[in-house]
C-alpha positions as CSV (number, residue, x, y, z in Angstrom):
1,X,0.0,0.0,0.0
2,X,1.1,3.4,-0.8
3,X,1.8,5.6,2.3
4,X,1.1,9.2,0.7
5,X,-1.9,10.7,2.0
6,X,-3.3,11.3,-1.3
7,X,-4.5,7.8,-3.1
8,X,-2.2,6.5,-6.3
9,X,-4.9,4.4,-8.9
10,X,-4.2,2.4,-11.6
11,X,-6.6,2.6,-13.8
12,X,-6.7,0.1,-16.6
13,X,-9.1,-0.2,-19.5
14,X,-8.8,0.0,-22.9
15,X,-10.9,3.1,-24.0
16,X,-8.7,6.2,-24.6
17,X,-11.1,8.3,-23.7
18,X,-12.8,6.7,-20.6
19,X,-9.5,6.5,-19.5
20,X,-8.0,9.6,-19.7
21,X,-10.9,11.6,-18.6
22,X,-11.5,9.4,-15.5
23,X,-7.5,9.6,-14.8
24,X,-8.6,13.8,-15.0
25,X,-11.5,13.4,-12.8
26,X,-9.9,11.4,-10.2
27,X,-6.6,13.8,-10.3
28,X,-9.7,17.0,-9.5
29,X,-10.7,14.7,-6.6
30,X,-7.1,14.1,-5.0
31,X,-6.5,10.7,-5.8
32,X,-3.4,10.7,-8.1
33,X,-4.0,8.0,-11.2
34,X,-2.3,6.3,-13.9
35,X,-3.9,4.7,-16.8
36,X,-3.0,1.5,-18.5
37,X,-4.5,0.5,-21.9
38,X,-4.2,-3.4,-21.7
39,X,-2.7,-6.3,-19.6
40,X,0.8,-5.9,-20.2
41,X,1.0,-2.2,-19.7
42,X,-1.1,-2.9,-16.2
43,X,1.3,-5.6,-15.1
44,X,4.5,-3.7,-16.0
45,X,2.7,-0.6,-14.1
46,X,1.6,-2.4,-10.9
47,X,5.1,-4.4,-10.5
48,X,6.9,-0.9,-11.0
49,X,4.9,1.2,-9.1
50,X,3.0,1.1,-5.8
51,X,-0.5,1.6,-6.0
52,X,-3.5,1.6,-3.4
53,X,-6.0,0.3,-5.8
54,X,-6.3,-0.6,-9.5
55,X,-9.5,0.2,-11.5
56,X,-9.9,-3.0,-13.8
57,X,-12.0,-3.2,-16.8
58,X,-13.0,-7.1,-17.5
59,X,-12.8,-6.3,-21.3
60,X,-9.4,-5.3,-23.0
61,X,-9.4,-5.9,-26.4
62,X,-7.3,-9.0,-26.8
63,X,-7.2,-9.1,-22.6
64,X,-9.2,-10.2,-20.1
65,X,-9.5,-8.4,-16.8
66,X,-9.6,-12.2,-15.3
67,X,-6.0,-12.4,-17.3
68,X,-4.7,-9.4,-15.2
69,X,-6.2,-10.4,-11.6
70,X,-4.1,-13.7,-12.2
71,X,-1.0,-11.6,-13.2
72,X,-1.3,-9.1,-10.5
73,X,-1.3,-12.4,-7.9
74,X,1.0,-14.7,-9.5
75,X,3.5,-11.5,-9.2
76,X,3.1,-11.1,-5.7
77,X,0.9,-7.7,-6.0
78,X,-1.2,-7.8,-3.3
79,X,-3.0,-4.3,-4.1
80,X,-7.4,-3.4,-4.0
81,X,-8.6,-4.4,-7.0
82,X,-11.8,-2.9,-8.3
83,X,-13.4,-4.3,-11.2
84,X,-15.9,-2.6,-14.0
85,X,-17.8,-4.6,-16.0
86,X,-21.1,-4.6,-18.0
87,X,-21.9,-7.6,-17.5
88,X,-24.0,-8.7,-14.6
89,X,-24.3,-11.9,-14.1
90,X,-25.7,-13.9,-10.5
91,X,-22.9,-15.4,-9.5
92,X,-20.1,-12.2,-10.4
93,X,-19.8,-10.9,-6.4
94,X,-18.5,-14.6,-5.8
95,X,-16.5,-15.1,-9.0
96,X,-14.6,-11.9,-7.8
97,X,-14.1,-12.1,-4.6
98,X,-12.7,-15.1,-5.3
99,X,-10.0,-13.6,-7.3
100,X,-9.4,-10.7,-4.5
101,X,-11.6,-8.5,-5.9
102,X,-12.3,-6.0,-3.5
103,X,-15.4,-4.1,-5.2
104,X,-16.9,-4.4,-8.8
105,X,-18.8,-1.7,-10.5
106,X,-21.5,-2.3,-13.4
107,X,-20.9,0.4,-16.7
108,X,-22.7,2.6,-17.2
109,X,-21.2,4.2,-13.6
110,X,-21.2,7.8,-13.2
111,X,-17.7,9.0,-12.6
112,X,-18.7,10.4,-9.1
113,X,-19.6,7.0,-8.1
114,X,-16.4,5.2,-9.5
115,X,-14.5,7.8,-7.3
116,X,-16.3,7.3,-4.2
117,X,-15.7,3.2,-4.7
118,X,-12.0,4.1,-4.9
119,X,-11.9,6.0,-1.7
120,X,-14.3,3.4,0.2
121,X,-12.1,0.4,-1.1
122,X,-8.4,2.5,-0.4
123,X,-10.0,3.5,3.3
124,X,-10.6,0.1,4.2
125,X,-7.9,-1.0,3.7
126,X,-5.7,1.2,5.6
127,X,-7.6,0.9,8.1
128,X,-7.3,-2.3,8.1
129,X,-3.3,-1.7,7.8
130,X,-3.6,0.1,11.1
131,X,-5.3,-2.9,13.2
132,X,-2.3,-5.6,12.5
């Protein structure tokens, strides 16, 4: 986990422009963000860099967000992970958590909302941090 007061995202889904106008919203709201555009770029990013959540789209192109969870645990990055996806389906809470996911939003999602998520989800866990 970053120790900074002010949150570092990585933000990683393969739509230009979703990404770089969330990366602008987030920034207005204090929480500093990167953006990645598919699975390698997230995984070189996240073993890089620290980062107290990453912002996950299921769909990439070529990628799957399911191919980037893996790759984020198999290296040993133990960071929030918050998922978008519009896909619902019954048993997605479950899928993800079993993965590590720590929230998962449904698109369309208001940028307001995706920001709060990322606030909720980076809170927790420090505060968590601060009871072991």
């Amino acid at each position: 986990m970053h120790d900074s007061a002010q949150p570092r995202v990585l933000l990683v889904d393969d739509e230009d422009r979703f990404r770089s106008t969330m990366i602008r919203i987030l920034k207005y709201k204090g929480i500093e963000a990167r953006g990645a555009a598919n699975a390698h770029e997230a995984l070189e990013a996240a073993t890089q860099e620290t980062f107290d959540a990453v912002l996950l789209d299921m769909r990439l192109g070529r990628d799957s967000g399911l191919d980037v969870l893996r790759g984020l645990r198999d290296q040993g990055v133990e960071t929030e992970v918050i998922v978008l996806t519009g896909h619902a389906l019954p048993d997605l809470p479950a899928d993800l958590a079993g993965h590590g996911v720590s929230d998962y939003l449904l698109k369309p999602v208001e940028p307001d909302e995706i920001a709060a998520r990322i606030e909720s989800v980076i809170e927790r866990a420090r505060a968590l941090q601060r009871l072991d």
